[in-house]
C-alpha positions in Angstrom: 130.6 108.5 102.5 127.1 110.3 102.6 126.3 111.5 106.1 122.8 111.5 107.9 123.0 114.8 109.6 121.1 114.7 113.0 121.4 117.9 113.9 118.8 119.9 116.4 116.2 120.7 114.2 115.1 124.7 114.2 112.2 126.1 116.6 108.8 125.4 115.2 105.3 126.3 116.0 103.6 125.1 119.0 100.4 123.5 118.0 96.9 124.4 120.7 95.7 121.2 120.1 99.5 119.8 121.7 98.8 122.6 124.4 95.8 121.3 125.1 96.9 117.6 125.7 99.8 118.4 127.8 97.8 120.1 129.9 95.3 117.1 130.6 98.3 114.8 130.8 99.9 117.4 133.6 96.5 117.1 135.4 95.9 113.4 135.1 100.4 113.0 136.4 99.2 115.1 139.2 97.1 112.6 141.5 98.2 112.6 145.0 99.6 109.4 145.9 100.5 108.5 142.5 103.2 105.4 142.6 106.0 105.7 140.8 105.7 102.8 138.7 103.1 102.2 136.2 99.2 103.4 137.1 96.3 102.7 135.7 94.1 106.2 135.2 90.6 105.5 134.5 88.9 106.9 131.9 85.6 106.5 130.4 85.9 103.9 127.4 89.7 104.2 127.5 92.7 102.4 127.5 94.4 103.2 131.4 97.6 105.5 130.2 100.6 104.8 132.3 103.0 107.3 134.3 106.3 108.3 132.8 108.8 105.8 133.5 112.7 105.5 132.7 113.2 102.4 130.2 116.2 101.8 131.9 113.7 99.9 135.0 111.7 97.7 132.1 113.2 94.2 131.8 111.5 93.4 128.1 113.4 96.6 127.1 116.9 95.5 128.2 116.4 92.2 126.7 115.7 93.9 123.2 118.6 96.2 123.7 120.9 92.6 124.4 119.2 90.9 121.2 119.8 94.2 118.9 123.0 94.5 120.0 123.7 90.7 119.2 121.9 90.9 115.9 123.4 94.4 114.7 126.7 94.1 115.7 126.2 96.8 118.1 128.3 98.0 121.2 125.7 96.3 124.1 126.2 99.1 126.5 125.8 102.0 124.4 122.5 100.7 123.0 121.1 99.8 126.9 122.5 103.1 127.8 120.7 104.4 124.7 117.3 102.6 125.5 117.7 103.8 129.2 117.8 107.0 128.6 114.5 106.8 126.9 111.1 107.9 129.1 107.7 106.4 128.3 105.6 109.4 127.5 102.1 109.4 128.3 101.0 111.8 126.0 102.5 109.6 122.9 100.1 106.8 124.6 97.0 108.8 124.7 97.6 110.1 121.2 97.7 106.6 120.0 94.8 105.3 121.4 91.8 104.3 119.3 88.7 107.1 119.8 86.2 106.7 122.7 83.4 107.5 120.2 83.4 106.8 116.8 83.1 109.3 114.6 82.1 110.1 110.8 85.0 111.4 108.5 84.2 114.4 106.7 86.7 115.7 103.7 85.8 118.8 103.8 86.2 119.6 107.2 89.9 117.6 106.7 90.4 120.0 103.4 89.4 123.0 105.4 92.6 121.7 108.4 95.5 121.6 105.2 94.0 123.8 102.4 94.3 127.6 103.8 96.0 131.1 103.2 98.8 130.0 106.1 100.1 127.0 103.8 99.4 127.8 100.0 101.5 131.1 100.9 104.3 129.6 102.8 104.2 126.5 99.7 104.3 129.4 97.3 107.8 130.9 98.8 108.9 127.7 99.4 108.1 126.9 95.8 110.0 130.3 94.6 112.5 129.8 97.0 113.6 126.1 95.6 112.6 126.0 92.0 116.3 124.9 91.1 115.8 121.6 92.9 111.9 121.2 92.1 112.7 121.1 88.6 115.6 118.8 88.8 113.5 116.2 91.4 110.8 116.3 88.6 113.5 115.6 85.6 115.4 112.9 87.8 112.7 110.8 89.8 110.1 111.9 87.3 106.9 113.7 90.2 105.6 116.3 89.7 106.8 119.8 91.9 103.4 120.3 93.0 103.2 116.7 94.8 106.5 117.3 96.4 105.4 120.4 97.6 102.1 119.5 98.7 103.6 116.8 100.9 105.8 118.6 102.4 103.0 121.1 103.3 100.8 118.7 104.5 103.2 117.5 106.7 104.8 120.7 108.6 104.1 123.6 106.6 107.5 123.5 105.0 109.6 122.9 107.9 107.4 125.2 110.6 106.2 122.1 112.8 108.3 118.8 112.6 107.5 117.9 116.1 108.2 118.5 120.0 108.5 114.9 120.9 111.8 113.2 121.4 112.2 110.4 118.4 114.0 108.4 121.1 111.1 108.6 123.9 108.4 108.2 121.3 109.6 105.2 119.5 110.3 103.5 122.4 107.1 104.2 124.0 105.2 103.2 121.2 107.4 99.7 120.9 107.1 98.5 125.0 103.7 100.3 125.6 101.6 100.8 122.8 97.8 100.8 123.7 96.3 97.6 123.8 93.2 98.4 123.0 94.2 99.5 120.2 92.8 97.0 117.4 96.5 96.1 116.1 98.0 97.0 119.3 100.6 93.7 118.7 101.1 94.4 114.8 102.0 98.1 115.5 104.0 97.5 118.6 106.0 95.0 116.4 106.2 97.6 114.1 107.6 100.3 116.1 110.5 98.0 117.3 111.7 97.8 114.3 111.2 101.7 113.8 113.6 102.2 117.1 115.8 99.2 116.1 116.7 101.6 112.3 116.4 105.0 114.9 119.1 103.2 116.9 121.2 101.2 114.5 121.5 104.8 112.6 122.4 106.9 115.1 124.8 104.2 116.3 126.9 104.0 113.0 127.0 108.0 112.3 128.0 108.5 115.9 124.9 111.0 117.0 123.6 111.1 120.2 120.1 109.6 120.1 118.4 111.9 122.6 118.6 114.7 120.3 116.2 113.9 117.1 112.8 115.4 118.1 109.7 114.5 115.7 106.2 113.7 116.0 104.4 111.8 118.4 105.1 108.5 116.3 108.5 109.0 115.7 108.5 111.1 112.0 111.5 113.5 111.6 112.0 116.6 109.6 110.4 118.5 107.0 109.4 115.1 105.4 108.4 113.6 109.0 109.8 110.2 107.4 110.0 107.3 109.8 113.5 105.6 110.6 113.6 102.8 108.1 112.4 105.3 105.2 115.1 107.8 105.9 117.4 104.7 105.6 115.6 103.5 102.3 114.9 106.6 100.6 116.3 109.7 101.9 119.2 111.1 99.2 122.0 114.1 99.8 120.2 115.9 96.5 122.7 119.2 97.9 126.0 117.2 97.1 127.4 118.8 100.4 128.3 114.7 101.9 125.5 114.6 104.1 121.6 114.2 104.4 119.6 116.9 106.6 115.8 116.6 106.1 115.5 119.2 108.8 117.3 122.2 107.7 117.9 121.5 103.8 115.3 121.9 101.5 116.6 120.6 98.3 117.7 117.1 100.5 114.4 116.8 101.6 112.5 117.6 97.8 114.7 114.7 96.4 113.8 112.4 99.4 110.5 112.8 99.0 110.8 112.4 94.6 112.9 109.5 95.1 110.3 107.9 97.9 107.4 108.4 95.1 109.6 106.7 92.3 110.5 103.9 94.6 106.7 103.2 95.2 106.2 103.4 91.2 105.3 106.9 90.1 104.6 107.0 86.8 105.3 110.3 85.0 103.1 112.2 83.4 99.9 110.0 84.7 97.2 111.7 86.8 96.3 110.8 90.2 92.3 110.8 89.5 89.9 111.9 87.4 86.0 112.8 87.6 83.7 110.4 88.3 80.0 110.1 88.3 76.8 106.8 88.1 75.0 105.7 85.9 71.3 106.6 86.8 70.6 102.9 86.6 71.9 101.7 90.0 75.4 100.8 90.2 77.3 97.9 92.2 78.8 100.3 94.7 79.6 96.7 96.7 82.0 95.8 93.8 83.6 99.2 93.4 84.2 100.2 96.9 85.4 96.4 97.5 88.8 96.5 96.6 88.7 100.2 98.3 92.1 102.2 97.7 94.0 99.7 95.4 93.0 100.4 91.8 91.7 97.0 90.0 89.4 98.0 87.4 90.0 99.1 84.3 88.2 101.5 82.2 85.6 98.8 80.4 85.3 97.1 83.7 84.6 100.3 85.5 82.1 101.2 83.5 80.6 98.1 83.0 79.8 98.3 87.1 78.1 101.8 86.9 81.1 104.9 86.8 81.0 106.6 84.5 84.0 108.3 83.3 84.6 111.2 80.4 87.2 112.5 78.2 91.0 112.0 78.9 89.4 109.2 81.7 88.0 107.0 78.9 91.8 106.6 77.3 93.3 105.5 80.6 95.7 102.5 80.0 96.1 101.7 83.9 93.6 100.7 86.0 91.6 102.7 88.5 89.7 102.4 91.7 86.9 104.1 93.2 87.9 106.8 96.2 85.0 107.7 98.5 85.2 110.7 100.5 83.1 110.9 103.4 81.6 114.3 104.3 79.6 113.6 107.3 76.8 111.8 108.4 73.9 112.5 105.3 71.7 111.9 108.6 73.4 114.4 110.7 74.1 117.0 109.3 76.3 116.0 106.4 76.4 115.7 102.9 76.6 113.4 100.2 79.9 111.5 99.9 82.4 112.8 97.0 84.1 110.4 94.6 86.6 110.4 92.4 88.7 107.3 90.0 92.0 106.7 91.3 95.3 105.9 89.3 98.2 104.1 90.3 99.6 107.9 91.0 96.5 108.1 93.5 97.6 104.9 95.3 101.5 105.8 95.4 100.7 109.0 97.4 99.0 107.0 99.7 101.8 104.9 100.3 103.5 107.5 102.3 100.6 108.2 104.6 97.7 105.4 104.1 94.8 107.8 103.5 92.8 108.9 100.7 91.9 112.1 102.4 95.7 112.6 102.9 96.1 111.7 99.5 93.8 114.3 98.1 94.7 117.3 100.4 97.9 116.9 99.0 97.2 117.1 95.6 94.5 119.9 96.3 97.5 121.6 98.2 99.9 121.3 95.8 97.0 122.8 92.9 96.5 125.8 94.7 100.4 126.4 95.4 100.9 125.7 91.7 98.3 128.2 90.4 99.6 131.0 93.1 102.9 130.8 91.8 101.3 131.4 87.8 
């Protein structure tokens, strides 16, 4: 039987910009005459962010504790006592929350955050260091070591930051108290039941004390930062040593990542975009942006709405979709938006983290990496 190793994952960097909101959260725990149980802080076009509390004192989490218990076949005390041991975390909470301004995405300022000296050297080593078990991912699951590396760096620099947070306090938080003003507060609430319901089910069966996984602020573990139910679905023991440790074992978290790709239909050897420009006639940008990240059109109908595409583009079999790029506000400051045509491959990387941006700075990642190690 295939182990899930929960082991404490290894010291990682402390982010400034996590500095920087523990700080205002220790300022904002801090008012005199604060009560104990939930307060409302007020804060300019905010949602109020409540103290840290003990689950153990939340009715609505006890019940779910009884009903998962029920439903999963699950000692009832150990997963109250697992659920009461969890703290609602106030930082998670204010991390979540929508922005109190909007603001106006910019690619290349998001390119400039994942695409530096810190992580195409550190993907290079990690590259060199796990060639063995990049070239077998790519013969077995059929992606590409550049995209497998370029996710992982996106995520924690190859294994440098996977997270300060409890998984245990997080998930929880985010399941009894995420932000309602949040525009699908109930949707991702629902969600993130189900997240601690897997994180809890898991630990349950392997024996692991839940109060030791730490992760990110939503939950997301190891160098992969997968979320419960996808370390259940997809992660693999690609080591052969019995167990699965996407913390501390490279080669089980490269064919996790391969076989989360190929489960979301990779297709080898297709790339993820190609060049795009217009037409100098005007094109329907309505029609093309409509179906937005899903790719729909296909070649004859792209062009027929204005792209124009060249070369290996025009012998494309699947179909393709038009990926805009913010850079700014053109009337502040910004630039033109960039575009490019996305394939099916395009769409699949978005399907671990639902971004285009995310999507391209890991492929732009994993380009650089690839030509460093040449």
């Amino acid at each position: 039987m295939i182990e899930f190793s929960f082991t404490r994952p290894k010291p990682t960097l402390q982010r400034v910009w996590i500095a920087t909101i523990l700080i205002a959260t220790c300022a904002a725990t801090a008012w005199a005459n604060a009560p104990k149980s939930i307060k409302v802080q007020q804060e300019t076009g905010r949602q109020a962010v409540p103290q840290e509390i003990a689950y153990a004192s939340r009715p609505e989490a006890m019940r779910f504790a009884d009903d998962m218990a029920s439903r999963r076949d699950l000692d009832v005390q150990w997963v109250r006592q697992a659920i009461g041991q969890a703290r609602m975390s106030p930082t998670v909470v204010r991390l979540m929350q929508p922005p109190a301004k909007p603001f106006s995405k910019n690619w290349r300022v998001y390119r400039s955050r994942f695409i530096d000296p810190i992580r195409i050297a550190a993907g290079a080593k990690f590259w060199q260091d796990n060639q063995a078990a990049l070239a077998r991912a790519e013969q077995e699951y059929g992606v590409p070591a550049e995209i497998i590396v370029g996710v992982i760096g996106v995520e924690t620099i190859y294994g440098r930051d996977t997270g300060k947070f409890r998984v245990l306090d997080a998930l929880t938080t985010l399941a009894f108290d995420f932000p309602a003003a949040h525009p699908r507060a109930r949707e991702r609430s629902e969600f993130f039941k189900s997240e601690l319901e897997q994180f809890l089910s898991h630990q349950s069966r392997l024996g692991n004390d839940p109060t030791v996984p730490r992760g990110s602020y939503a939950g997301a573990m190891g160098m992969p930062q997968f979320m419960p139910s996808s370390w259940v679905k997809y992660a693999v023991d690609f080591d052969g040593d019995g167990k699965i440790d996407l913390w501390n074992s490279p080669a089980d978290v490269i064919g996790s990542v391969a076989n989360y790709f190929k489960a979301f239909n990779w297709q080898p050897g297709m790339p993820t975009h190609y060049p795009v420009s217009f037409d100098s006639n005007k094109p329907d940008m309505d029609t093309l942006m409509e179906p937005d990240i899903l790719p729909t059109f296909s070649v004859t109908s792209f062009a027929a709405k204005g792209a124009v595409l060249e070369g290996d583009a025009l012998k494309h079999k699947g179909p393709l979709a038009l990926i805009e790029l913010l850079n700014g506000d053109p009337n502040n400051g910004g630039s033109a938006p960039s575009y490019v045509a996305g394939t099916d491959n395009f769409y699949a990387i978005t399907r671990y983290n639902w971004s285009s941006y995310y999507a391209m700075a890991v492929i732009e990642l994993g380009r650089e990496v690839a030509a460093r190690m040449k």
